[in-house]
PyMOL Python script that loads the backbone (N, CA, C, O; Angstrom):
from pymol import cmd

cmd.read_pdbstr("""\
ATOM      1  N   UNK A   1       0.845  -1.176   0.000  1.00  0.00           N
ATOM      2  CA  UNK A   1       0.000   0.000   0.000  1.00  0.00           C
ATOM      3  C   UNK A   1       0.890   1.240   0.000  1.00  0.00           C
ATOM      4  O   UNK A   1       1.957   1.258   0.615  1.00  0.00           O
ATOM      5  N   UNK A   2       0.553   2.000  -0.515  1.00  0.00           N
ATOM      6  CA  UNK A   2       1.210   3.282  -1.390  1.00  0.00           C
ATOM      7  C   UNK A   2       1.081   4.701   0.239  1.00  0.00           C
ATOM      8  O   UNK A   2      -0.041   5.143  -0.011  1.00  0.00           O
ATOM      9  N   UNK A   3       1.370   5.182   1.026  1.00  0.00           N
ATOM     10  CA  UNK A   3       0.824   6.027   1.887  1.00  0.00           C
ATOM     11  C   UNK A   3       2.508   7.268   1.780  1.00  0.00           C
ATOM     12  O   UNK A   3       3.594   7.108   1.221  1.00  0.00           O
ATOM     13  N   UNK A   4       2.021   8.237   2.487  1.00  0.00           N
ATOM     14  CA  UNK A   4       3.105   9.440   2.636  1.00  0.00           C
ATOM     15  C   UNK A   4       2.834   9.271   4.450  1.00  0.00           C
ATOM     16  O   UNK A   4       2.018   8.459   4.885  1.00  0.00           O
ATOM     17  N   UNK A   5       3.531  10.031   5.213  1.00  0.00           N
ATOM     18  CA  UNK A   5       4.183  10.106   6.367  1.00  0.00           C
ATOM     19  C   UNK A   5       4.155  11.672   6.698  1.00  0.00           C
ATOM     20  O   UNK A   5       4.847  12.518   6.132  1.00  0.00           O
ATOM     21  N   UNK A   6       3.357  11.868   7.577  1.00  0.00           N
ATOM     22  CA  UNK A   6       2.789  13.308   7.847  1.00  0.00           C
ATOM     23  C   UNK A   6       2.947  13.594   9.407  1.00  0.00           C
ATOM     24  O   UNK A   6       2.252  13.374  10.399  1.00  0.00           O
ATOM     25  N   UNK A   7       4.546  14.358   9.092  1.00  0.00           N
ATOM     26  CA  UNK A   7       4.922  14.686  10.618  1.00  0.00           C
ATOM     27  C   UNK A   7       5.655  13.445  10.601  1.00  0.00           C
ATOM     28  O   UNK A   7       5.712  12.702   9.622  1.00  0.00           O
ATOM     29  N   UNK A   8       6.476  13.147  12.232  1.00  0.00           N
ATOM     30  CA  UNK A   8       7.361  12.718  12.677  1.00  0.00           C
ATOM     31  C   UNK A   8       6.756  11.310  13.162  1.00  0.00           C
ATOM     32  O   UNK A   8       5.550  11.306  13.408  1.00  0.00           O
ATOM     33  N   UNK A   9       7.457  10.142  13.320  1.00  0.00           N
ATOM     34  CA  UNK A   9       7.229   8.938  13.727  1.00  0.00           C
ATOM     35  C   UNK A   9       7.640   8.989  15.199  1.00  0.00           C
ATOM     36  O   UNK A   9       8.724   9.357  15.653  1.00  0.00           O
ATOM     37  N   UNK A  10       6.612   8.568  15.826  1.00  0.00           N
ATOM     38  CA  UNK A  10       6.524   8.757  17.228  1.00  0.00           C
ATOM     39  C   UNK A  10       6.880   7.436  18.185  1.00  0.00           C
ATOM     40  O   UNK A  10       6.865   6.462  17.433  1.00  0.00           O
ATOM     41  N   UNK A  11       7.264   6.928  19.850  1.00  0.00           N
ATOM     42  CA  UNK A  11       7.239   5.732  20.266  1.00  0.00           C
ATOM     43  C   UNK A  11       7.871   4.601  19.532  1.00  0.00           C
ATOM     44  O   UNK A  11       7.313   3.521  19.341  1.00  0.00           O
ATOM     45  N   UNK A  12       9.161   4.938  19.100  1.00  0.00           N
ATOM     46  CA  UNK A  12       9.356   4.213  18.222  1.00  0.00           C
ATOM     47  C   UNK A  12       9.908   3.086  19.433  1.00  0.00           C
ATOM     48  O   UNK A  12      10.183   3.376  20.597  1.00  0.00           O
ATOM     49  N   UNK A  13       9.979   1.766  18.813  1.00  0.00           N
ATOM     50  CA  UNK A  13      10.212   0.813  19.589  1.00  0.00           C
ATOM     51  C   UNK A  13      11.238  -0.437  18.415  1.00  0.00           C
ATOM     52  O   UNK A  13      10.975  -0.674  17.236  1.00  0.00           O
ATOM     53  N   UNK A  14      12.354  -1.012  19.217  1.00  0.00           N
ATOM     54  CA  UNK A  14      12.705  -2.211  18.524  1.00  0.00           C
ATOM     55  C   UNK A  14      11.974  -3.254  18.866  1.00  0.00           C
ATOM     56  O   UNK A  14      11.529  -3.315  20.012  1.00  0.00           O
ATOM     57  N   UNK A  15      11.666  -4.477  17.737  1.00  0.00           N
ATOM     58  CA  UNK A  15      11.418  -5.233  17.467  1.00  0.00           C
ATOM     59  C   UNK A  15      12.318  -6.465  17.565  1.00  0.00           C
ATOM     60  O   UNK A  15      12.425  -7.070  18.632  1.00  0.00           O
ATOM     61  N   UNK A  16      12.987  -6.852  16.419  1.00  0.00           N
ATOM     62  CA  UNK A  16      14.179  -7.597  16.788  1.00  0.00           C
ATOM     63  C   UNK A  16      15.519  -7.164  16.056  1.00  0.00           C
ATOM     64  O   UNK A  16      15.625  -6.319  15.166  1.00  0.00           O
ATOM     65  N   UNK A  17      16.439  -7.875  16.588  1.00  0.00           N
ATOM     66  CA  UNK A  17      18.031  -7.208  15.786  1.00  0.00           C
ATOM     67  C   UNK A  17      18.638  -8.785  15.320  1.00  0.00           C
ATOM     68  O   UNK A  17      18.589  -9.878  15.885  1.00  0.00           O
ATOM     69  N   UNK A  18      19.240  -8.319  13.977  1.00  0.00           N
ATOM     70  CA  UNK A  18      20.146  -9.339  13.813  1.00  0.00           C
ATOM     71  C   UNK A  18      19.272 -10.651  13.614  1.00  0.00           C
ATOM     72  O   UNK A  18      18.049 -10.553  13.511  1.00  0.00           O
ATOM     73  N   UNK A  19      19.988 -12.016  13.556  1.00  0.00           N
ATOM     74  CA  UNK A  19      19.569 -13.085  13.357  1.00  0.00           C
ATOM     75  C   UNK A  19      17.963 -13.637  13.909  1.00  0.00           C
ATOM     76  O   UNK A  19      17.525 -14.786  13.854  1.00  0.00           O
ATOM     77  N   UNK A  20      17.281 -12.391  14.447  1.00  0.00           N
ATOM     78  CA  UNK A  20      16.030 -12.820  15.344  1.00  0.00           C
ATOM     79  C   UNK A  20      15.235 -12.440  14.302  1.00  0.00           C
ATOM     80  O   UNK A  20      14.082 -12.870  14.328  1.00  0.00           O
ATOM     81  N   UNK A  21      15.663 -11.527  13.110  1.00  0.00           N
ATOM     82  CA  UNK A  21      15.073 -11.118  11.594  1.00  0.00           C
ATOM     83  C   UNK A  21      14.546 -12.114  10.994  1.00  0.00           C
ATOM     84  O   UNK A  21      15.177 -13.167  11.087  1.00  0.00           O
ATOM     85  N   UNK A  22      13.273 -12.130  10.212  1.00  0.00           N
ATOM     86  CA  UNK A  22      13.102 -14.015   9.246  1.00  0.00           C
ATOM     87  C   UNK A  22      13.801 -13.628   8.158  1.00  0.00           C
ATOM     88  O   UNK A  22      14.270 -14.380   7.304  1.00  0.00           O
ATOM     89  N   UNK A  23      13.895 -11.976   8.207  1.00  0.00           N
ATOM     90  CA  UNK A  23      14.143 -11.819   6.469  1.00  0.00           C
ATOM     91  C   UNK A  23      15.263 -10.834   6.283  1.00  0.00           C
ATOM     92  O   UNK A  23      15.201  -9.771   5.665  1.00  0.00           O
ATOM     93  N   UNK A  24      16.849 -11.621   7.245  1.00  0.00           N
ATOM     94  CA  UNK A  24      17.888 -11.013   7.326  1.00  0.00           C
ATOM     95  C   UNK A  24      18.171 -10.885   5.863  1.00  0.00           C
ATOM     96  O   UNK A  24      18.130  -9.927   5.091  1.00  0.00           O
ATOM     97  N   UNK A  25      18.617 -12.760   5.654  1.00  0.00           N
ATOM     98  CA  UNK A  25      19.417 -13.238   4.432  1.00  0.00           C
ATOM     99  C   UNK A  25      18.719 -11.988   3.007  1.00  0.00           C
ATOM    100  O   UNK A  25      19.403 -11.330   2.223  1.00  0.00           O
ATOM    101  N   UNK A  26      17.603 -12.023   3.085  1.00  0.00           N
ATOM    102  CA  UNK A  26      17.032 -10.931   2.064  1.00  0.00           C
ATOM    103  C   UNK A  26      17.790  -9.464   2.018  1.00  0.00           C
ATOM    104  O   UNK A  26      18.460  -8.952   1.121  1.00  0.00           O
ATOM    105  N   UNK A  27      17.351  -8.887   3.599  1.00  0.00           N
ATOM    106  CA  UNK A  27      17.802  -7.796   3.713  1.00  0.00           C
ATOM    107  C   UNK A  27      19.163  -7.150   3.438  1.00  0.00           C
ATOM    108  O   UNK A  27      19.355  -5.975   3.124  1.00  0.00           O
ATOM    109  N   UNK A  28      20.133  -8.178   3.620  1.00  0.00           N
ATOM    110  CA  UNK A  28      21.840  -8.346   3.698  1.00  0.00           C
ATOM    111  C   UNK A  28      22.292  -8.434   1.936  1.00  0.00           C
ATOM    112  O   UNK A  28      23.271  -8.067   1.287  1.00  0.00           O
ATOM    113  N   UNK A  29      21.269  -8.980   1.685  1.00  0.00           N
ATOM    114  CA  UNK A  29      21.531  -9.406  -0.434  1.00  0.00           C
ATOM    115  C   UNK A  29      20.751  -8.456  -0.802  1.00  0.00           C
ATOM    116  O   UNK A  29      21.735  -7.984  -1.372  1.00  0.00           O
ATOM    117  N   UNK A  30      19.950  -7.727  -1.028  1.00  0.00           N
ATOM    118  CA  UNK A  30      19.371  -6.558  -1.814  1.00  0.00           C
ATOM    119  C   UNK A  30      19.997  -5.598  -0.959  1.00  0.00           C
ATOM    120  O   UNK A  30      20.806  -5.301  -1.839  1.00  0.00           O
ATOM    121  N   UNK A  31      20.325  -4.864  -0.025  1.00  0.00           N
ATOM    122  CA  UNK A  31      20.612  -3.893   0.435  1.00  0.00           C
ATOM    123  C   UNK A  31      22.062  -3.363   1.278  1.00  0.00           C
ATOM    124  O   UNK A  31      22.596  -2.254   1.304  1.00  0.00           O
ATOM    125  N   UNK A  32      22.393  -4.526   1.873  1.00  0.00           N
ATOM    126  CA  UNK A  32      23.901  -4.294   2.375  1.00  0.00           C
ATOM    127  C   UNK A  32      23.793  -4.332   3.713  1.00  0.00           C
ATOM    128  O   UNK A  32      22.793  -4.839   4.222  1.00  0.00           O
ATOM    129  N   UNK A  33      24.422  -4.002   4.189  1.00  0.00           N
ATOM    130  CA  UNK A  33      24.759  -3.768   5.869  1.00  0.00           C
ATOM    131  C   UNK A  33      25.057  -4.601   6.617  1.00  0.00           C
ATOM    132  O   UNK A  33      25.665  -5.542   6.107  1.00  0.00           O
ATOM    133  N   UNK A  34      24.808  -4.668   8.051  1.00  0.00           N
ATOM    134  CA  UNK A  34      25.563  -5.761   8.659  1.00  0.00           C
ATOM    135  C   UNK A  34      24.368  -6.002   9.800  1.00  0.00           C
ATOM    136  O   UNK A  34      23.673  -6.988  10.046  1.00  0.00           O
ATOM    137  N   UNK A  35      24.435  -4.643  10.397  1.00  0.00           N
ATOM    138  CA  UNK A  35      23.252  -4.526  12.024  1.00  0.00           C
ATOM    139  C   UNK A  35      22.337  -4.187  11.059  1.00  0.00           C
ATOM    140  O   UNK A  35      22.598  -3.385  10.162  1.00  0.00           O
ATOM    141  N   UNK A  36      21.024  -4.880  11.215  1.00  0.00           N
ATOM    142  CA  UNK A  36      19.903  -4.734  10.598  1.00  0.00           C
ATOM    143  C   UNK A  36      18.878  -4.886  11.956  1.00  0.00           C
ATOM    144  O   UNK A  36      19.142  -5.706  12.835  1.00  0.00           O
ATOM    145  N   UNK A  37      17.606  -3.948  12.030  1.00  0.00           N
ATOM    146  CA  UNK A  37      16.832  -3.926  13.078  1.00  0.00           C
ATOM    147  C   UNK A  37      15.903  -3.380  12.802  1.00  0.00           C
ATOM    148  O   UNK A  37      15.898  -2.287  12.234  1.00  0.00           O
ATOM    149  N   UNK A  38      14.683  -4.159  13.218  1.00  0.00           N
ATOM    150  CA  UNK A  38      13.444  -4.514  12.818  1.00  0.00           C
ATOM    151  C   UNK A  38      12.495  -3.233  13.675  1.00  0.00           C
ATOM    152  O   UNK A  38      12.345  -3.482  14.872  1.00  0.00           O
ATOM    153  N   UNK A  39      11.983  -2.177  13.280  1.00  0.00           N
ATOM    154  CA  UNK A  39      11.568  -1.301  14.440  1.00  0.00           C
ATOM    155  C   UNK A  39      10.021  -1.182  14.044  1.00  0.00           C
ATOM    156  O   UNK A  39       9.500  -1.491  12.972  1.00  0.00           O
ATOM    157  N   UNK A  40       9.297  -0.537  15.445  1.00  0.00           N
ATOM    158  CA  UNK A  40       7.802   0.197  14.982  1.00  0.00           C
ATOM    159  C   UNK A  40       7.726   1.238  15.714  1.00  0.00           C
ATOM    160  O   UNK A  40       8.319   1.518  16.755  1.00  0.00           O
ATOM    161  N   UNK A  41       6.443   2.185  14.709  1.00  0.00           N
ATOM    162  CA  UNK A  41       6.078   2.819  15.862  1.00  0.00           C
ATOM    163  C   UNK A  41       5.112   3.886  15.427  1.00  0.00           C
ATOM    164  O   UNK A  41       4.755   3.542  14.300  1.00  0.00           O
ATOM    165  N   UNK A  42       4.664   4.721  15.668  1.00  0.00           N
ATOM    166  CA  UNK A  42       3.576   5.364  15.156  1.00  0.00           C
ATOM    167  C   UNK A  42       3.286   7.261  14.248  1.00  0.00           C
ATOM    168  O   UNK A  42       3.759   8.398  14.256  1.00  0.00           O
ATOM    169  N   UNK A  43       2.775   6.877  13.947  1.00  0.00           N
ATOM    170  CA  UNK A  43       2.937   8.390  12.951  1.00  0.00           C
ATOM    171  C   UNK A  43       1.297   8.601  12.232  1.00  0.00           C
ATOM    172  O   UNK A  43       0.574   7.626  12.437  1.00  0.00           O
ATOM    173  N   UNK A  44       0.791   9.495  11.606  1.00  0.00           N
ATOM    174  CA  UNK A  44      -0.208  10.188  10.812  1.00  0.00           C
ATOM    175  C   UNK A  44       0.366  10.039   9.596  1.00  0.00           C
ATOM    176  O   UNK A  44       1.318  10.645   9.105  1.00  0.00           O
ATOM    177  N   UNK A  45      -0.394   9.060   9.105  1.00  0.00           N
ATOM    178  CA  UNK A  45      -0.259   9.071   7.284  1.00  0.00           C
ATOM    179  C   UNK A  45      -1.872   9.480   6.313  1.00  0.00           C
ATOM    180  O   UNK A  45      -3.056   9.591   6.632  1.00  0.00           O
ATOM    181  N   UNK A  46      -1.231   9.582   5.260  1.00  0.00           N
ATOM    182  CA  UNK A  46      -2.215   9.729   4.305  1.00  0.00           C
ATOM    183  C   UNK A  46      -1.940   9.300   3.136  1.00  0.00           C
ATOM    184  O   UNK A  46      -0.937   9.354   2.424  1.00  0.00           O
ATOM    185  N   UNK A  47      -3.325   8.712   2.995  1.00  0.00           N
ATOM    186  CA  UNK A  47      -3.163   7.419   1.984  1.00  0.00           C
ATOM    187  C   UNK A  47      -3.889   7.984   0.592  1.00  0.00           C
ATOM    188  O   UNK A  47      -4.409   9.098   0.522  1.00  0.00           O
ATOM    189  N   UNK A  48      -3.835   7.060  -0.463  1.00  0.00           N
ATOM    190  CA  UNK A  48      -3.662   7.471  -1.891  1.00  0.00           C
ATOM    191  C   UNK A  48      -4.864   7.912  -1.970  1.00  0.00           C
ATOM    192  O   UNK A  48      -4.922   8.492  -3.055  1.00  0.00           O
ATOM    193  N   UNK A  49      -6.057   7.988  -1.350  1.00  0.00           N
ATOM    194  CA  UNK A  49      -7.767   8.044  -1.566  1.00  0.00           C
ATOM    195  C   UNK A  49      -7.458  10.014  -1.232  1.00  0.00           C
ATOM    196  O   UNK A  49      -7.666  10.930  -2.028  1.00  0.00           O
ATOM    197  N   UNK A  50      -6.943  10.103   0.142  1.00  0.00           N
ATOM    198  CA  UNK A  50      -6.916  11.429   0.576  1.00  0.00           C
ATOM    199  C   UNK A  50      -6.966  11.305   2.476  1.00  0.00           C
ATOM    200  O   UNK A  50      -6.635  12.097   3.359  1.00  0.00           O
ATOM    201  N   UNK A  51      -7.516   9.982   2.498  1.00  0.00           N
ATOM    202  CA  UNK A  51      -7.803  10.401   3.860  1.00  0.00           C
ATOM    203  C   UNK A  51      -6.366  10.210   4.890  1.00  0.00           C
ATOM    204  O   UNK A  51      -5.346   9.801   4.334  1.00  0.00           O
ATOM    205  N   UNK A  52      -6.345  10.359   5.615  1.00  0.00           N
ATOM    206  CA  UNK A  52      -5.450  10.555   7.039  1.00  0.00           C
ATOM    207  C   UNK A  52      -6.191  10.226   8.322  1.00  0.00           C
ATOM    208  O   UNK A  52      -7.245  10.571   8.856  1.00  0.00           O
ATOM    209  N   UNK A  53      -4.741   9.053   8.694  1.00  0.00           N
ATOM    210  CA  UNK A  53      -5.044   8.015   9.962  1.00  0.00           C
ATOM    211  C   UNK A  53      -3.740   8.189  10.659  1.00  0.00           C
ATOM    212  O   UNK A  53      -2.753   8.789  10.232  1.00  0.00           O
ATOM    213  N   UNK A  54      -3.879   7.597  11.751  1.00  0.00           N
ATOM    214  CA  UNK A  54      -3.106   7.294  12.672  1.00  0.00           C
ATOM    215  C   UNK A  54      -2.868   6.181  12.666  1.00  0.00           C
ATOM    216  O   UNK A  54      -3.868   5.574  13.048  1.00  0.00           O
ATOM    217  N   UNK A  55      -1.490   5.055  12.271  1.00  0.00           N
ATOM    218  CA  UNK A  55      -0.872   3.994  11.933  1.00  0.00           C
ATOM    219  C   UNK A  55       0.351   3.356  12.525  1.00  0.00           C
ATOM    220  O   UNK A  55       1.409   3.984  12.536  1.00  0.00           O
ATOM    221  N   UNK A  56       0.282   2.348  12.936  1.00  0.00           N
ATOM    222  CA  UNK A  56       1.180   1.470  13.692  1.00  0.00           C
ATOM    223  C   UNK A  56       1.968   0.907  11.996  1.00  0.00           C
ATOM    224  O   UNK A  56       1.529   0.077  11.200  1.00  0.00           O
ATOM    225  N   UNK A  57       3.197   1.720  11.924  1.00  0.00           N
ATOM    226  CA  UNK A  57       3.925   1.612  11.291  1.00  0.00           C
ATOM    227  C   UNK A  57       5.401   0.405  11.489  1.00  0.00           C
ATOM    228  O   UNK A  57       6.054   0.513  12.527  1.00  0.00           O
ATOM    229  N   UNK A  58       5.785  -0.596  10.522  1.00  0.00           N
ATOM    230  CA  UNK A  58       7.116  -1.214  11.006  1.00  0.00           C
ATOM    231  C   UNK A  58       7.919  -0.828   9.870  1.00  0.00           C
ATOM    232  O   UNK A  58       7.586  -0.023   9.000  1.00  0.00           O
ATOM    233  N   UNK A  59       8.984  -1.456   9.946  1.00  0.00           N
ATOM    234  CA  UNK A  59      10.077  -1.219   8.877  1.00  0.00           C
ATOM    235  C   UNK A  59      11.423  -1.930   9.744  1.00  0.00           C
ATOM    236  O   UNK A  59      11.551  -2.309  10.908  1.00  0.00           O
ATOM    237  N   UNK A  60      12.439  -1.898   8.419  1.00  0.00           N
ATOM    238  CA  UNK A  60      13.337  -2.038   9.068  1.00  0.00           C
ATOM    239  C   UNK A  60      14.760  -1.111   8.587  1.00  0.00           C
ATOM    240  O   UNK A  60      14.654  -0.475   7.539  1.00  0.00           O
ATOM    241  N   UNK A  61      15.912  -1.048   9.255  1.00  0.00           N
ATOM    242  CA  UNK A  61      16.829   0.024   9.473  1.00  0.00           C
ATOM    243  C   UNK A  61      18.128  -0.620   9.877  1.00  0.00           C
ATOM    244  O   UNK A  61      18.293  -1.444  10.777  1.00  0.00           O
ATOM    245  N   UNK A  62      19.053  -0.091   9.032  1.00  0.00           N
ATOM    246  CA  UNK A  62      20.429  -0.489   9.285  1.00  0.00           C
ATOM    247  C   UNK A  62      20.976   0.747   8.977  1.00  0.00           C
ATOM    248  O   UNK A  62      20.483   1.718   8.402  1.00  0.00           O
ATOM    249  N   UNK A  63      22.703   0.444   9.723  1.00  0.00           N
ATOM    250  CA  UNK A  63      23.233   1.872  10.037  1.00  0.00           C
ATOM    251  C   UNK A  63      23.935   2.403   9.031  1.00  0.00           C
ATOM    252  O   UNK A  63      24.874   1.621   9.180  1.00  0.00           O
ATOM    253  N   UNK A  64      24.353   3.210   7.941  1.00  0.00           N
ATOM    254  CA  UNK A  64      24.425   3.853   6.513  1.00  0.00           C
ATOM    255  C   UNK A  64      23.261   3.604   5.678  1.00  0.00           C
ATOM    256  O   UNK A  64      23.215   4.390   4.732  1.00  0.00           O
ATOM    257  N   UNK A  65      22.180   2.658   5.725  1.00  0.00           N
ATOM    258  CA  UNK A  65      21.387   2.669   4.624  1.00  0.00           C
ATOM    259  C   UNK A  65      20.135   3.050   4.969  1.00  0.00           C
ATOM    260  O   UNK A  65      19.415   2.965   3.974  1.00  0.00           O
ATOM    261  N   UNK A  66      19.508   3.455   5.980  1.00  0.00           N
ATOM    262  CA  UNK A  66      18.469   3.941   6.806  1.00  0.00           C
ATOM    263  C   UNK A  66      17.041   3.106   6.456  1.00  0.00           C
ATOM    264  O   UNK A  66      17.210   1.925   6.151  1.00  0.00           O
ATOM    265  N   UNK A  67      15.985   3.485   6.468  1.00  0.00           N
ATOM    266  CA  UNK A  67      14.733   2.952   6.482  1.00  0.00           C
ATOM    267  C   UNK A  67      14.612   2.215   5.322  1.00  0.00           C
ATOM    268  O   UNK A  67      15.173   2.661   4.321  1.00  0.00           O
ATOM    269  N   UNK A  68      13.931   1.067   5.237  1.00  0.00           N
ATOM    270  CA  UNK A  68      13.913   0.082   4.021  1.00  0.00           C
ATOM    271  C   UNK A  68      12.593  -0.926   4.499  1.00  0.00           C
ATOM    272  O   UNK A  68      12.392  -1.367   5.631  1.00  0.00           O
ATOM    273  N   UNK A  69      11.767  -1.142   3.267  1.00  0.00           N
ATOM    274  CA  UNK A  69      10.732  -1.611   3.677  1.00  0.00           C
ATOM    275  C   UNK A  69       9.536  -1.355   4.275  1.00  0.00           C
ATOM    276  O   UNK A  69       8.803  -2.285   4.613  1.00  0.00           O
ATOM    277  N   UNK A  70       9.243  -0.215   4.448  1.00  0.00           N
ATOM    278  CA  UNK A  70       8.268   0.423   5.398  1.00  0.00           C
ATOM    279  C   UNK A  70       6.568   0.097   4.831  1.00  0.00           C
ATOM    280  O   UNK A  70       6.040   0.284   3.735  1.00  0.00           O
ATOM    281  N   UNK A  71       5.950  -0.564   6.356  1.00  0.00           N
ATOM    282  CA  UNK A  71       4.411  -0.844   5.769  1.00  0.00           C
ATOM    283  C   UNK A  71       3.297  -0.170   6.936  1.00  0.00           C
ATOM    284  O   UNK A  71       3.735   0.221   8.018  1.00  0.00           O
ATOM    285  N   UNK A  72       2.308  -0.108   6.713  1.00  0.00           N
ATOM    286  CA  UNK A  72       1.120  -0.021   7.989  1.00  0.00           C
ATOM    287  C   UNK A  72       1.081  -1.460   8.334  1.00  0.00           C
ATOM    288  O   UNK A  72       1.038  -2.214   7.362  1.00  0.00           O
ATOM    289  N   UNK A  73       1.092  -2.274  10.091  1.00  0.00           N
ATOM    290  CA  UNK A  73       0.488  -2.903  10.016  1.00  0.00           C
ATOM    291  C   UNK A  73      -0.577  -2.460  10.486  1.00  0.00           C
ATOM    292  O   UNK A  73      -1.457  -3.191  10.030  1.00  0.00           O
ATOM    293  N   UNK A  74      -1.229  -1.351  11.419  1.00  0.00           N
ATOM    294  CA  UNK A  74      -2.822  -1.879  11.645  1.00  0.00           C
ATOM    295  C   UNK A  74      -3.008   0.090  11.486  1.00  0.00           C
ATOM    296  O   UNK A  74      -2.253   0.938  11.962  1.00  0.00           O
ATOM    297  N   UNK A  75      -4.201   0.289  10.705  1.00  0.00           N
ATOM    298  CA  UNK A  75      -4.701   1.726  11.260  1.00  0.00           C
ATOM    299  C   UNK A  75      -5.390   2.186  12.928  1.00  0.00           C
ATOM    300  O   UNK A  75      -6.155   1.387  13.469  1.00  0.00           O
ATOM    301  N   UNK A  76      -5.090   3.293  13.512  1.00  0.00           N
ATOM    302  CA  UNK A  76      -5.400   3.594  14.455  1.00  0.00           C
ATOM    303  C   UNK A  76      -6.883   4.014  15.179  1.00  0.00           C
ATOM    304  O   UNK A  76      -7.677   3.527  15.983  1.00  0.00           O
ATOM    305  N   UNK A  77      -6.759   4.972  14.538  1.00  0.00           N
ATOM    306  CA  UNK A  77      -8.040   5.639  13.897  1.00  0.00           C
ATOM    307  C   UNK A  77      -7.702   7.088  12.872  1.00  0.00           C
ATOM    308  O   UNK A  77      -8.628   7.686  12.324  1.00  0.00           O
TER     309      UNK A  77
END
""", "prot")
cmd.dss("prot")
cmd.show_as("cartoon", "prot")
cmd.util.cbc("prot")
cmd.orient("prot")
């Protein structure tokens, strides 16, 4: 799903680091790095229709290549 990021990501929290990843081996072959870490956390997006929610956002992040992968898993309200 296609969304923009409106304002700052808030509560951010780790998830897992390193080998606790399912989808290191992926992350390490398309993208590089070494410390890879799985984070969430919350922000105001707006999605391709127009509207704007509040979203429990994950992704993941390694150190020179920054955010990679980024999805909603659940809307807020």
């Amino acid at each position: 799903m296609k969304f923009e990021i409106i304002g700052e990501i808030q509560q951010i929290e780790t998830i897992a680091v390193g080998r606790r990843i399912r989808e290191i081996s992926r992350l390490k072959r398309l993208f590089g790095g070494t410390r890879w870490r799985k984070l969430k956390g919350v922000a105001s997006v707006r999605l391709p229709n127009g509207n704007i929610f509040r979203a429990e956002l994950h992704w993941y992040e390694a150190h020179g290549i920054g955010k990679r992968k980024m999805k909603i898993k659940k809307l807020l309200e």
